[in-house]
PAFI-954132 format. One record per atom (N, C-alpha, C): x, y, z. Coordinates in pm, whole numbers, plus 32768, in hexadecimal, padded with zeros to 4 digits. Layout:
<rs>
XYZ;...
</rs>
This chain:
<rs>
A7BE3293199A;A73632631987;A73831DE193D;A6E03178199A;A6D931141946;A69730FF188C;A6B230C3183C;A67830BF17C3;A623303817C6;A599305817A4;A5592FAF1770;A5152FE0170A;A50D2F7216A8;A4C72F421623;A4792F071640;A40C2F4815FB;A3902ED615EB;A3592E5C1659;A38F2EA816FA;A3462E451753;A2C82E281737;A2C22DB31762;A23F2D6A1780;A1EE2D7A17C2;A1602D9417C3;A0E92DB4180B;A12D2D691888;A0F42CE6189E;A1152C8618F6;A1992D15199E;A1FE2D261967;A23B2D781981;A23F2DCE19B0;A1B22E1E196E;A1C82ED019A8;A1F02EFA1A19;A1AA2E901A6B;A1672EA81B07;A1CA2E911B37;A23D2E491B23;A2C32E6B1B99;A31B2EE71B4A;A30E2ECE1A96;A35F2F4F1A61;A3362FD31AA2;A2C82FC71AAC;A29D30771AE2;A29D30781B91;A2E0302C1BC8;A285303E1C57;A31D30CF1C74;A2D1310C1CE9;A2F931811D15;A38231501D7C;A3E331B41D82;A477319E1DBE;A46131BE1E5C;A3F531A01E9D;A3BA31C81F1E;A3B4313B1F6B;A3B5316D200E;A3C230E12065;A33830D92071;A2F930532091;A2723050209E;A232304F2137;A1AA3073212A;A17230D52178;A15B3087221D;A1BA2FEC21FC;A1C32F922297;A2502FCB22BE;A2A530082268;A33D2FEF22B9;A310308F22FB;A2DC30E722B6;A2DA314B22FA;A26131642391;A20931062396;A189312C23E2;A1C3312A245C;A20930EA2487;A20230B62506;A2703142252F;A2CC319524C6;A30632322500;A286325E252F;A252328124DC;A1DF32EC24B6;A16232D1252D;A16A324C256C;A0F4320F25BD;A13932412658;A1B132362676;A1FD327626E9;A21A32CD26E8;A2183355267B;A1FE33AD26C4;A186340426D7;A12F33B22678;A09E33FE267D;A07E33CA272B;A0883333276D;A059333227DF;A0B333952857;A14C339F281D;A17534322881;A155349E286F;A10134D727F7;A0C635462822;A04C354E285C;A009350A2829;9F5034E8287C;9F9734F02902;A00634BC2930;9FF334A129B9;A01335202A10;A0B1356129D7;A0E935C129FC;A0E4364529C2;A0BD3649294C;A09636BC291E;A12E37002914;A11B37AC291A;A1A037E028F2;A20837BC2911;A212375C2977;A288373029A2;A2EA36DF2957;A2A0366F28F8;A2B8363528C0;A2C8365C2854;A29636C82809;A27F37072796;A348374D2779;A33B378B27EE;A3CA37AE2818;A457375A27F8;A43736F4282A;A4B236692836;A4A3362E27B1;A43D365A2788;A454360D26DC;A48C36842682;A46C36FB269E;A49A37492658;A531375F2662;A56F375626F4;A607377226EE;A638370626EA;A5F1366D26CB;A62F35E52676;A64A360B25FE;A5D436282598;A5B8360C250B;A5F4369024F7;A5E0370F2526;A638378C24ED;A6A837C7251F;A6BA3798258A;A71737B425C5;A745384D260D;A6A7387E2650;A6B938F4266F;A65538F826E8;A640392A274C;A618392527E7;A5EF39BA27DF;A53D39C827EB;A4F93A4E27CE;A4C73A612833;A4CB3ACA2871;A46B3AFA28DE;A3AD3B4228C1;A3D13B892834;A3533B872810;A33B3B4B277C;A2BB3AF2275A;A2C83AEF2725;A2813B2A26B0;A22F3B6E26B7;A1B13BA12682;A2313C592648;A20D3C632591;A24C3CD0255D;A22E3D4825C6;A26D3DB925CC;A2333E322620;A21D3E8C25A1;A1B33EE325C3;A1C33F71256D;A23E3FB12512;A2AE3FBA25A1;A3373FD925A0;A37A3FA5250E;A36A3F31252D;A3B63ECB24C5;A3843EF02430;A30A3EE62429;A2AA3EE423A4;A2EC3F77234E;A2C23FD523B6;A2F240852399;A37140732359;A3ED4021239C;A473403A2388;A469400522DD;A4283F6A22FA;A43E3F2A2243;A40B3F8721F7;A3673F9521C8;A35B402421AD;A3AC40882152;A3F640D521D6;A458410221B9;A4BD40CD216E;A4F940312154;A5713FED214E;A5523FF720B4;A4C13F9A2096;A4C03F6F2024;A4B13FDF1FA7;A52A3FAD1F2A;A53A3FF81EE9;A4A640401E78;A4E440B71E31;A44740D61DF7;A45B40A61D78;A49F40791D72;A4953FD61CEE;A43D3F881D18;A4633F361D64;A4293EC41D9F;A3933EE21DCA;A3593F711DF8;A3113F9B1E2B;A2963FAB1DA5;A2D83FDE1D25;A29240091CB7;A27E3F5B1C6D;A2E73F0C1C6C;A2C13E971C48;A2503E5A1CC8;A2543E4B1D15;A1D03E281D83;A16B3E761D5D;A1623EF21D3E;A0D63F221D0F;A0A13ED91C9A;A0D83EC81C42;A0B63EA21BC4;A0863E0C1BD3;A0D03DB01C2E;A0A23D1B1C58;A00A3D461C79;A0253D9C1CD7;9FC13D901D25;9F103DBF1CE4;9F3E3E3D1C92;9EC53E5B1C30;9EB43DFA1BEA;9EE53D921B9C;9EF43D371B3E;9E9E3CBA1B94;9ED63C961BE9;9E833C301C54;9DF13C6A1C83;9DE03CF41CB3;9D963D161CC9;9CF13CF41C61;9D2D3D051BF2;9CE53D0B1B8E;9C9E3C981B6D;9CF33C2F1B3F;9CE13BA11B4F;9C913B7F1B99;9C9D3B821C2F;9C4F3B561C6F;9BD03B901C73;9BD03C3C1C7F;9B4A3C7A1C9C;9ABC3C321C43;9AF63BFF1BDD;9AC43BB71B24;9A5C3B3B1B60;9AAA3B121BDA;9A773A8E1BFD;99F13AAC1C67;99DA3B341C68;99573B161CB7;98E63B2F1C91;98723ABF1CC4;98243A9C1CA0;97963ABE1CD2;970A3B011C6B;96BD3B551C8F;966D3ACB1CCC;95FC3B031D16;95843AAA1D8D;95243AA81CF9;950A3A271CDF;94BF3A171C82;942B39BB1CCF;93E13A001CDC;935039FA1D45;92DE39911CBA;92D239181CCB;927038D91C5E;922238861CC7;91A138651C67;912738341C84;913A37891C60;915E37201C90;915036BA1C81;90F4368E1C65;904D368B1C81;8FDA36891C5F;8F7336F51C8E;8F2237291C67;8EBB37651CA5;8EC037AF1D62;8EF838011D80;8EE6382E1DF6;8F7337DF1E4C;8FBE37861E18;9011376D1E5E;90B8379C1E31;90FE383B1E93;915738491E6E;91EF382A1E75;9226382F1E3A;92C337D91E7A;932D385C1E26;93A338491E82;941238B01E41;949D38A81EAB;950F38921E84;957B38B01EB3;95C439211EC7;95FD392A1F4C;965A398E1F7D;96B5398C1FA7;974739CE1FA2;97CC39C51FC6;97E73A2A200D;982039CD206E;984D3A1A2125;98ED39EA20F4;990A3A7A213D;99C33A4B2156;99CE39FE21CA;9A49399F21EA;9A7D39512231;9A9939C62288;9A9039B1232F;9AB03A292387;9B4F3A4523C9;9B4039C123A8;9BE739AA23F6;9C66395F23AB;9CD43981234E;9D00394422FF;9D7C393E234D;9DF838BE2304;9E7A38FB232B;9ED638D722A7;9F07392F2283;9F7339292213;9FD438FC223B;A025387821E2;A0993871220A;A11738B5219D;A16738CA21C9;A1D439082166;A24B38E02175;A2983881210C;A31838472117;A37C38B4214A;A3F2388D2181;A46D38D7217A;A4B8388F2151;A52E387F21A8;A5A038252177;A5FE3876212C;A5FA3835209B;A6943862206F;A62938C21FF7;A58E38E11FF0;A57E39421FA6;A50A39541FD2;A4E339A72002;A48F39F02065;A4183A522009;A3B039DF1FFA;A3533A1D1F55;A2BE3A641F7F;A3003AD91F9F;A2CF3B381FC6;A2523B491F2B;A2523AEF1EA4;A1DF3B1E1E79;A1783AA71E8C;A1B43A651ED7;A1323A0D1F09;A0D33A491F58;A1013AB91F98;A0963B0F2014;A05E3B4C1FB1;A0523B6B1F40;A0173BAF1EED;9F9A3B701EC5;9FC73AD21E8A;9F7E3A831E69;9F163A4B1ECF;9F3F3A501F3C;9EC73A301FBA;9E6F3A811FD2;9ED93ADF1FFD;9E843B5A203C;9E193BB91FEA;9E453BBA1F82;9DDA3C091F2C;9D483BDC1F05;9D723B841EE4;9CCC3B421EEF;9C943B231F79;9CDB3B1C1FCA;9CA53B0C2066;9C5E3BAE2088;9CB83C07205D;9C573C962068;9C043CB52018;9BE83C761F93;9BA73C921F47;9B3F3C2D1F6E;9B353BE21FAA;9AC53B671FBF;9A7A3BC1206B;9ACA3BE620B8;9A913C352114;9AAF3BCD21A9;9B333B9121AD;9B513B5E221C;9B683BC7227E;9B7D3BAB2307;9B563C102370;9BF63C142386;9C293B9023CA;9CA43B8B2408;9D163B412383;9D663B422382;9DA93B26232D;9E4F3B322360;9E783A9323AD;9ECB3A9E23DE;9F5D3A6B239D;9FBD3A82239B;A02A3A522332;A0923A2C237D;A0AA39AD2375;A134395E23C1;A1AA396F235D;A22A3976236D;A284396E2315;A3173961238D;A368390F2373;A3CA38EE23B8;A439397423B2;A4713991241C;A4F039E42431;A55939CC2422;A5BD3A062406;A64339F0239F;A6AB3A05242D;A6EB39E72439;A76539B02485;A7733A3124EA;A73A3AC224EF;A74E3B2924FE;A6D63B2D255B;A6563AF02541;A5FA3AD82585;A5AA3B572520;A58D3B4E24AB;A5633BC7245E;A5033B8C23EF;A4DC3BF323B3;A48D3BC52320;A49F3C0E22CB;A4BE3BAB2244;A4C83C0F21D3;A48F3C7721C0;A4A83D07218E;A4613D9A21C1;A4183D912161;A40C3D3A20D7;A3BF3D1F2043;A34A3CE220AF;A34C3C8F20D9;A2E73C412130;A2883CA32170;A2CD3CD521D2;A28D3D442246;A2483DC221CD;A2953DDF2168;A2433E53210E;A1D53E1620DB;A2003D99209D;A14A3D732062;A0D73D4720B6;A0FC3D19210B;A0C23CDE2197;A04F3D7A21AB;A0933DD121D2;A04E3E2A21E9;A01E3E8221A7;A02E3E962112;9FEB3ECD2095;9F973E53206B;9F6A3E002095;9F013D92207F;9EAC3D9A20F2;9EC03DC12146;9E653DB321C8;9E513D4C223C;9ECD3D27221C;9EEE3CAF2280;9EE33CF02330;9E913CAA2347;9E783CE92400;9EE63CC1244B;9F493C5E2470;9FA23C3524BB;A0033BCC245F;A0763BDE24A8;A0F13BB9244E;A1503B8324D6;A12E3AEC24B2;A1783AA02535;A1EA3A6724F9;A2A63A552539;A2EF3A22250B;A30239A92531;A2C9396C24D5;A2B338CE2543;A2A13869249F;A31A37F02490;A2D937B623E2;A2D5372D243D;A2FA36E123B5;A2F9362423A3;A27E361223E4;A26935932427;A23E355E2466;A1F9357924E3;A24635DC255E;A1F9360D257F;A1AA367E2586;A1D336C32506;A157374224E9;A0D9371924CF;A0BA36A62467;A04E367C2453;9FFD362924F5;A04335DF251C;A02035CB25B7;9FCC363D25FF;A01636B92608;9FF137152645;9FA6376D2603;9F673751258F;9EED37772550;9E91374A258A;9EBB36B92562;9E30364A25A9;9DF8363C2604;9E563637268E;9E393656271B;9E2636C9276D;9E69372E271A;9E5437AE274B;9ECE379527E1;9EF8381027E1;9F673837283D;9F3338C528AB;9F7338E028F9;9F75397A293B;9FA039D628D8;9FF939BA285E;A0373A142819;A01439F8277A;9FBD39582768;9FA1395126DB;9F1C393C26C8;9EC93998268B;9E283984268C;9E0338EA2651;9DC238B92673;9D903852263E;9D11386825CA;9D303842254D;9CF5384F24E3;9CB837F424CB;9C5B37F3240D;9BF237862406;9C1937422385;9C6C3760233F;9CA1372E22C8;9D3037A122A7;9D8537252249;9E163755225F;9E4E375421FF;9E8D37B021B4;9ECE37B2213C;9F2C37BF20FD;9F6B379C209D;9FE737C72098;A04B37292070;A0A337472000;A12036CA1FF3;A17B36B42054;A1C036602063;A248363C20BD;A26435D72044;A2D8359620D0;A32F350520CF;A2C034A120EB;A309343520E6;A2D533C220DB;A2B033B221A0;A31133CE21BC;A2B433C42264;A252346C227F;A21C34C42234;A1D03503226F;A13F34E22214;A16934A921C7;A101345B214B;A09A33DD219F;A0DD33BD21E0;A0CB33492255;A08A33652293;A0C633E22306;A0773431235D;A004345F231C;9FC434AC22CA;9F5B34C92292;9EEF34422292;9F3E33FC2282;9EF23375224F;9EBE331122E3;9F27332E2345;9EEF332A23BC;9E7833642414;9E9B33FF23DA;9E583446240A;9DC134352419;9D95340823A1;9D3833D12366;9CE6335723C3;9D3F33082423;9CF332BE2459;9CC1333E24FB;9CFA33A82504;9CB933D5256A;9C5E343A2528;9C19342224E1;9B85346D24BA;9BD935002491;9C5235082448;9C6C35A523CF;9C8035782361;9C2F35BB231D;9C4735BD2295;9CCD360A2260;9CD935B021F1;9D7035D2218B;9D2D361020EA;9D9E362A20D1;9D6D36462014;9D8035F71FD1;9E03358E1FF0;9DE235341FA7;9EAE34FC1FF3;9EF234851FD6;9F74342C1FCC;9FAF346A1F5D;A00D34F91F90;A035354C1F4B;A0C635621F65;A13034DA1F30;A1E134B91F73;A21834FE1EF1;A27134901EFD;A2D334DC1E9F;A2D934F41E15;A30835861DE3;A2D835691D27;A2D835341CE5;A2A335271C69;A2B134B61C02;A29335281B84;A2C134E41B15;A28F35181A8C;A2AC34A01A28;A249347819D3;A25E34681937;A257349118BC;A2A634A81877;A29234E41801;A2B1347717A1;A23634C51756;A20B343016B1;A23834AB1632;A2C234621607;A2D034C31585;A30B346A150F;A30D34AF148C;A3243488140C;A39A34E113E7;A3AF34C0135A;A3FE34F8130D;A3E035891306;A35C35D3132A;A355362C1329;A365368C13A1;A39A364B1404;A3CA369C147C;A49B36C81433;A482371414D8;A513376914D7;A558371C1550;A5A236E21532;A5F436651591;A63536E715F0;A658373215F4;A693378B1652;A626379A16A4;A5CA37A9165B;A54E37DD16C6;A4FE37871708;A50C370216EF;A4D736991738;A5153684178F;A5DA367F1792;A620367E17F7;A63036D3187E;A5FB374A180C;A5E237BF18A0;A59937A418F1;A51637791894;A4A43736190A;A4B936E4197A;A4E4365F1938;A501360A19A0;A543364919EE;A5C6366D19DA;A641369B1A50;A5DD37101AA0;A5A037451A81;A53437E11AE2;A4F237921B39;A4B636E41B35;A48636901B9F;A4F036611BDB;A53D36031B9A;A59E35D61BDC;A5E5361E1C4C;A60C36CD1C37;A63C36DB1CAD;A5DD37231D32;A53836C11D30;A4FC36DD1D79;A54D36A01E03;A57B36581DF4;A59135DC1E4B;A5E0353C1E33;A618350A1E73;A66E34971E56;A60E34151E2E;A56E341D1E5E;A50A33FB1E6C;A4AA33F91E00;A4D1346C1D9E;A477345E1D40;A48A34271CF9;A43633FF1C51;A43633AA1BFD;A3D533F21B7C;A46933E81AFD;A46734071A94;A44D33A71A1B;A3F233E419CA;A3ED3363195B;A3CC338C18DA;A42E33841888;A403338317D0;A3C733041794;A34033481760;A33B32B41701;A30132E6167B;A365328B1626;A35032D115A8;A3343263152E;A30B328D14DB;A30E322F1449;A39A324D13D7;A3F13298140B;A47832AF13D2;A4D232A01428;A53B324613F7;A5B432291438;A5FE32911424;A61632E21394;A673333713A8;A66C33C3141C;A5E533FC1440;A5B434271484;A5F4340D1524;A5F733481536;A5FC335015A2;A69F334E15E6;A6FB33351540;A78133211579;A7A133E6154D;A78533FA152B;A78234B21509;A75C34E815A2;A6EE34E815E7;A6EB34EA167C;A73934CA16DF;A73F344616C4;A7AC34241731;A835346D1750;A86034BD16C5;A8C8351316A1;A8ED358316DA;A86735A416E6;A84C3643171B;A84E363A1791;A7F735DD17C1;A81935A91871;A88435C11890;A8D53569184B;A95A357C1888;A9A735EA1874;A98E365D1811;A9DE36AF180A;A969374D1886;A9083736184F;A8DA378D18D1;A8CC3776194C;A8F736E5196E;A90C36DB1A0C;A96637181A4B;A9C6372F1A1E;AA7137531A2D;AA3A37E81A48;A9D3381B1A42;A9C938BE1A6F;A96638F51ACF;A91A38851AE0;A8E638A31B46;A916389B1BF0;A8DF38FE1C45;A90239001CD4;A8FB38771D46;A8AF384F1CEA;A85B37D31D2A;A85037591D1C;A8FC37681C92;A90D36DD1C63;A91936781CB7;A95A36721D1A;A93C36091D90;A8C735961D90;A87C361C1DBB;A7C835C31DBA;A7AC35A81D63;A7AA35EC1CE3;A77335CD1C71;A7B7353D1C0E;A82E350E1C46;A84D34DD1C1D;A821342A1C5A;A82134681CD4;A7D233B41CFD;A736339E1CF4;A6E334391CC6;A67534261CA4;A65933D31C37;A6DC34061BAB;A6F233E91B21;A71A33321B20;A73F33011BA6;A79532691BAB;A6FF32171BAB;A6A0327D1BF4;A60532111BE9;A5C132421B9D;A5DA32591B27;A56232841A98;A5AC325A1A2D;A51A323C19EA;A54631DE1961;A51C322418E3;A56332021891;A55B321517EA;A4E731AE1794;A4A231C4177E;A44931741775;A41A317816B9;A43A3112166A;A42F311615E1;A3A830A315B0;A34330C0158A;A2C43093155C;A2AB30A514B6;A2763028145E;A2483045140E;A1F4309213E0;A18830BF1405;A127310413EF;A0D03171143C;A0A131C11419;A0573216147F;9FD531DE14ED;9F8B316014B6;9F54310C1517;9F7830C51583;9FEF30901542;A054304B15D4;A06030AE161A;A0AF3151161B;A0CF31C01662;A06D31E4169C;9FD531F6165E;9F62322C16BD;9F6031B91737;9F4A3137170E;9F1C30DD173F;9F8C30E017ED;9FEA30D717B6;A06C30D817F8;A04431611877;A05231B8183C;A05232391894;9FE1323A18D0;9F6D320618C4;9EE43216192D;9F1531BD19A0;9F4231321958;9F8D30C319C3;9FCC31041A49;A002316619F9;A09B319C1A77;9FFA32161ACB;9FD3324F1A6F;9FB232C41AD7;9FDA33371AFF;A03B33A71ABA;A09334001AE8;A05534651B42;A0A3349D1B6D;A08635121BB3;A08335AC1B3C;A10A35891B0A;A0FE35D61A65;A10535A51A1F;A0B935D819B5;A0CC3592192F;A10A35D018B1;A17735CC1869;A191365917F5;A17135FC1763;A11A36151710;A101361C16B3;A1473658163D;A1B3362715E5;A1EF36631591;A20535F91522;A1A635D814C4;A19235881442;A14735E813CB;A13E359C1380;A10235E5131B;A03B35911325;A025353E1376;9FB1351913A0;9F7A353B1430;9FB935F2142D;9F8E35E314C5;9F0235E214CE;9E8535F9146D;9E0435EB1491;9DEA356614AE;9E3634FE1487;9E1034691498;9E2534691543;9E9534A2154D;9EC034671608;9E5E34DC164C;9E4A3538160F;9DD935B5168E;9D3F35401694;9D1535191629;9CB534DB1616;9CCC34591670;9D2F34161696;9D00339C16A7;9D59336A1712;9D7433F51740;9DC1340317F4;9D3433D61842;9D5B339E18B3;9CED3367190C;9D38338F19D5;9DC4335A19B2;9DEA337A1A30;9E9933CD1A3A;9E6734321A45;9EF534A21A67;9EA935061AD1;9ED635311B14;9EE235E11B3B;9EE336201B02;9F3436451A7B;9F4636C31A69;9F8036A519FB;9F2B36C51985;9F7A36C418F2;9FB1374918A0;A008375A188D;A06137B21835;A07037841798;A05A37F6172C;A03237DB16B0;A0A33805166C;A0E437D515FF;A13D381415C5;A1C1383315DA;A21E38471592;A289389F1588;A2BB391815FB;A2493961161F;A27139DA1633;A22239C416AF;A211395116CC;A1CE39421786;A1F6391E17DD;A279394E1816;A2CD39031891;A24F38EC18EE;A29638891947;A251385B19B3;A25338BD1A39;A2D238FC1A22;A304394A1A7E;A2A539FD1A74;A2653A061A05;A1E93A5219FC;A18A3A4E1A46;A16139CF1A4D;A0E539A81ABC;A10639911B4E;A17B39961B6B;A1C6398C1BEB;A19F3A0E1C3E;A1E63A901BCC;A1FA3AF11C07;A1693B631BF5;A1313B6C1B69;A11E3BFE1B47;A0823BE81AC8;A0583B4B1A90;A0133B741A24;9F933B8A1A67;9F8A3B551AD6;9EF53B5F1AF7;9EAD3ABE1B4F;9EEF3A651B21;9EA33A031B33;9EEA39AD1BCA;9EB539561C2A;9EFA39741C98;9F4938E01C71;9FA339041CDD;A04338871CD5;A02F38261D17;9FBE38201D7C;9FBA37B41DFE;9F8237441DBF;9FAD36E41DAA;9F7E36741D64;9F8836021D87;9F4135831D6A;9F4335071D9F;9FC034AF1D78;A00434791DD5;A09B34231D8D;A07B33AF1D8A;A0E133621D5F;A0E332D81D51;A06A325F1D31;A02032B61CDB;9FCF32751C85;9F4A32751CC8;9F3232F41D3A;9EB633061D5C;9E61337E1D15;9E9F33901C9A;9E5533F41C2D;9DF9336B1BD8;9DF132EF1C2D;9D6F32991BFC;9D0F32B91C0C;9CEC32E31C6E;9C7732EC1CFD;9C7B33AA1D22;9CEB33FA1D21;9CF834851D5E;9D0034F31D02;9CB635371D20;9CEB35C31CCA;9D26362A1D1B;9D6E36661CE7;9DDA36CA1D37;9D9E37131D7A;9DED377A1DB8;9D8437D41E04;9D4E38571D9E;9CC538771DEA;9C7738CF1D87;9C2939181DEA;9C0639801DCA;9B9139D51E29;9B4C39731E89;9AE239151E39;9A8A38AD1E60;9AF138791EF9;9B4938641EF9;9BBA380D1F48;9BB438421FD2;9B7D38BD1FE4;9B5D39132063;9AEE394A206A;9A8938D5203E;99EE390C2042;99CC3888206D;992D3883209E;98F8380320B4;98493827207C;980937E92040;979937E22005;972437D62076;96CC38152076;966A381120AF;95CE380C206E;958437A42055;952E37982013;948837B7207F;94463814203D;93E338532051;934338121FF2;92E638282049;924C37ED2013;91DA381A206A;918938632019;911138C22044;90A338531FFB;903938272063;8FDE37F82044;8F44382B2042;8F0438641FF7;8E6538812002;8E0D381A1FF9;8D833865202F;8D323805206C;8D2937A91FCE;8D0F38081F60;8D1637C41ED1;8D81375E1EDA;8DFD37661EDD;8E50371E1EB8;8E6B36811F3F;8E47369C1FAB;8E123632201D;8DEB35BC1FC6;8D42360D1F94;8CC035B91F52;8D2835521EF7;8D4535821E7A;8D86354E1E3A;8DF5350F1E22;8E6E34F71EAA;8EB434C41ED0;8EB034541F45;8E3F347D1F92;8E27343A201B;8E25339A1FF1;8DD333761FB0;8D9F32E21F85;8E0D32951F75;8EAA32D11F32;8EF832761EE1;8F49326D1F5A;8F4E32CE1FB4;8F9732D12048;8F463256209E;8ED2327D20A9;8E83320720E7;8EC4316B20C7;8EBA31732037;8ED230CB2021;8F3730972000;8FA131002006;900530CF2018;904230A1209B;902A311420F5;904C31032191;8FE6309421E0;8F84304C219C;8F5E2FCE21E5;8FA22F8921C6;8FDA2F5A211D;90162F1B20E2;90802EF02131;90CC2F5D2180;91312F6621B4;912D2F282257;90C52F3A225B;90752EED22F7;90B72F48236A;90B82FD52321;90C030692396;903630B1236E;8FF83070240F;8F6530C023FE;8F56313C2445;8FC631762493;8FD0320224A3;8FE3323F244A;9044324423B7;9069328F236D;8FBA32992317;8F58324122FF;8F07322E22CA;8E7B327D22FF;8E84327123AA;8E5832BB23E6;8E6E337D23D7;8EBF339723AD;8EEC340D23A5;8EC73445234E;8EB9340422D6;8E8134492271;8DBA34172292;8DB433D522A4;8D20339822B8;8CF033F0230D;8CF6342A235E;8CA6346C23E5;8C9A351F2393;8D1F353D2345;8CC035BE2308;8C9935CC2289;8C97354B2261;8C40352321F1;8BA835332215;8B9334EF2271;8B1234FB22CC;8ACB359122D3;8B4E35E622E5;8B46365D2323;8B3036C922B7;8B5436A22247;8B4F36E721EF;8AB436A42185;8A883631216C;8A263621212F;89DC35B621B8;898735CD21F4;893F35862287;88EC352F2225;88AB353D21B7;887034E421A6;889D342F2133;
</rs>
C-alpha cells in the first residue's frame, strides 16, 4: 500500500480516483453484445456464455431437480447461519415500510401517497471465484417483502455448467421465481430484451465487475431501470490511536480479497497507527486463501496520513465510499458530518464484513463515488410511488381560481377550460 502525508487538496482527485478502466474502453464490449442479443436472442446468449465461462448449456433455466439436490447439499451450518441473515435482514427491512398518510392540503382538496411493488425485477448475482450467495438474500428479501410478482435471478455457471447449491438454497428460501444460468454482460442484455428463455424485466439489480456495471448502465438507455452503478468494492476506514491496527487490517484485507479490482483506504491522524497497519497487512496476508487477489487489490490502496479530523471528513466525502469504518475516539464528529458513503460502520467491534453477511442492513451499494447522488438498495428500491387526489365540489370552489390563472398564464386554455366548465357546474350563477 502506497503511504501519503498530508496531500494536498489540489490532489485528491487523482489521489483517490478508483483502479477501474473507464466507462469508453469498456462500452463499445458491452455495446456488441447487447446489439447480438436484441438481434439473436438465446443464441447469442449461448456463444457468450461458452466464451466468457467456458461451458456450452443446453438448458439454461435451474430445474426443480437441481434446486431439491442443493437443498439437500447445503450444510445445516450454513443453513442455520442463512436463517439468522435472513431473519436479521428481514427485520431491517420490514422497519422501512411506510403507512398511507391521507392529508387535506386546503379545504376539500385531498392528496396522499401509495407504494406499488415493481412487477418484474431481475437480480443479478456475481460468481466467479466467490459465488455470494448472500447477495440473493440482500435482493430478494425486500423484493418479497415489497410484493414483486416475478423475481428473476441471473448468475453465471461454473465450468461444470452448475450453481453454487448456497445460491440455489437462498434463491429459493427467498422466493425467487426463476433462476437462469446466464452472467457478465450478456445476462443483463437478456434481462433487457427479453429472450425465449430469459423474461424480460423492468429494473435490475444487483453488483458485478466493471463490464456488468456498464451493462446496467446501458441498459438504461433501453427504457430498464437499475438500482444504482454498483462495480467493484471499495472501503475506507478513518481511524486514530484509538483503533486496533489488527483490526483495521482485517478490514481492509476482508475487501481487498473481494477482487483484484477493488480499492482499500486508511486515513488517519496517526502515523504510528498507520505504519502499525501496514504490519499486520503484511503479516495477515500470508494466511489468507485469496492472497493472490488480495494482494493486487492491496498494490491500488493507499495509506493515507492527515492532520486533523476536518481534513479526514473533508477528504472522505471527496472520495465517497461504498464503506465507511469509523474507528476514532470522535466517531460522533464523522457520523455527524458524513454526507457521502453507503454504508457506515461504528466502532471497534463493527466489521464491515457484518453488514455484508448477517446485521441487517443491505450490502448492495453505490461504488466509485456514486454514494454522492445514490443510496443503496432498500425496500423503497422495488417500489414505485403513486400519488393520489380526491377533489370535492368544496375543494374545486376553492382551488379552481388559482388553476384558472395559472393555466392562462401558461397560455393552455384547455387545462383552464377544465376546471372552468364545472366550476360553472357546480355554482351556475
Amino acid at each position: 500500500m502506497k503511504s501519503i502525508i498530508n496531500p494536498s487538496k489540489e490532489n485528491w482527485s487523482q489521489l483517490l480516483q478508483r483502479p477501474t478502466q473507464s466507462v469508453e474502453e469498456i462500452e463499445n464490449t458491452v455495446l456488441q453484445i447487447f446489439k447480438d442479443v436484441e438481434q439473436h436472442g438465446d443464441f447469442a446468449i449461448s456463444k457468450y456464455t461458452s466464451i466468457f465461462d467456458g461451458v456450452d448449456l443446453k438448458e439454461t433455466e435451474v430445474s426443480k431437480v437441481e434446486i431439491a439436490k442443493a437443498i439437500d447439499e447445503v450444510s445445516e451450518e450454513i443453513k442455520a447461519a442463512i436463517a439468522i441473515a435472513k431473519q436479521n435482514i428481514t427485520t431491517f427491512h420490514k422497519a422501512q415500510k411506510t403507512s398511507i398518510n391521507k392529508l387535506e392540503t386546503m379545504p376539500g382538496v385531498q392528496c396522499w401517497q401509495e407504494k406499488r411493488p415493481i412487477d418484474k425485477i431481475g437480480l443479478y448475482i456475481p460468481g466467479g471465484t466467490a459465488p455470494l450467495f448472500s447477495t440473493v438474500l440482500m435482493l430478494a428479501i425486500p423484493a418479497q417483502i415489497a410484493g414483486c410478482k416475478d423475481i428473476v435471478l441471473c448468475t453465471p455457471p461454473n465450468s461444470k455448467g452448475m450453481v453454487a447449491n448456497e445460491i440455489l438454497y437462498a434463491a429459493n428460501l427467498c422466493g425467487v421465481t426463476k433462476i437462469i444460468k446466464v452472467g457478465g454482460i450478456q445476462a443483463i442484455a437478456g434481462l433487457t430484451f427479453g429472450t425465449a428463455k430469459i423474461p424480460k424485466v423492468y429494473k435490475i439489480f444487483g453488483p458485478g465487475n466493471q463490464f456488468v456495471t456498464v451493462a446496467k448502465q446501458m441498459a438504461t438507455k433501453y427504457g430498464i431501470a437499475i438500482d444504482m452503478p454498483a462495480g467493484p468494492s471499495e472501503l475506507l476506514v478513518v481511524a486514530d490511536d484509538t483503533a486496533n491496527a489488527s483490526y483495521v487490517a482485517s478490514d481492509l484485507l476482508s475487501q481487498a480479497e473481494h477482487g483484484v479490482d477493488s480499492q482499500v483506504i486508511l486515513v488517519s491522524t496517526s502515523k504510528s497507527l498507520i505504519t502499525n497497519v501496514r504490519e499486520e497487512i503484511t503479516t495477515q496476508l500470508q494466511m489468507l486463501p485469496r492472497k493472490s487477489i488480495a494482494e493486487k487489490a492491496i498494490s491500488n490502496s493507499k495509506l493515507i496520513y492527515v492532520n486533523t479530523n476536518d481534513v479526514a471528513l473533508d477528504l472522505i466525502n471527496t472520495y465517497g465510499p461504498e464503506h465507511l469504518i469509523i474507528c476514532t475516539a470522535s466517531n460522533a464528529f464523522y457520523c455527524d458530518g458524513i454526507v457521502n458513503a453507503g454504508s457506515v460502520f461504528i466502532g471497534n467491534y463493527t466489521p464491515e464484513s457484518a453488514g455484508d453477511y448477517a446485521s441487517g442492513t443491505n450490502h448492495t451499494l453505490p461504488t466509485n463515488g456514486f454514494s454522492k447522488a445514490y443510496s443503496g438498495v432498500n425496500l423503497e428500491s422495488f417500489t414505485k410511488s403513486i400519488t393520489f387526489q380526491n377533489i370535492s365540489k368544496e375543494g374545486l370552489l376553492n382551488i379552481g381560481n388559482t388553476v384558472e390563472i395559472m393555466a392562462e398564464a401558461e397560455g393552455l386554455q384547455a387545462h383552464k377550460n377544465a376546471v372552468s366548465i364545472r366550476l360553472k357546474d357546480i355554482n351556475p350563477t
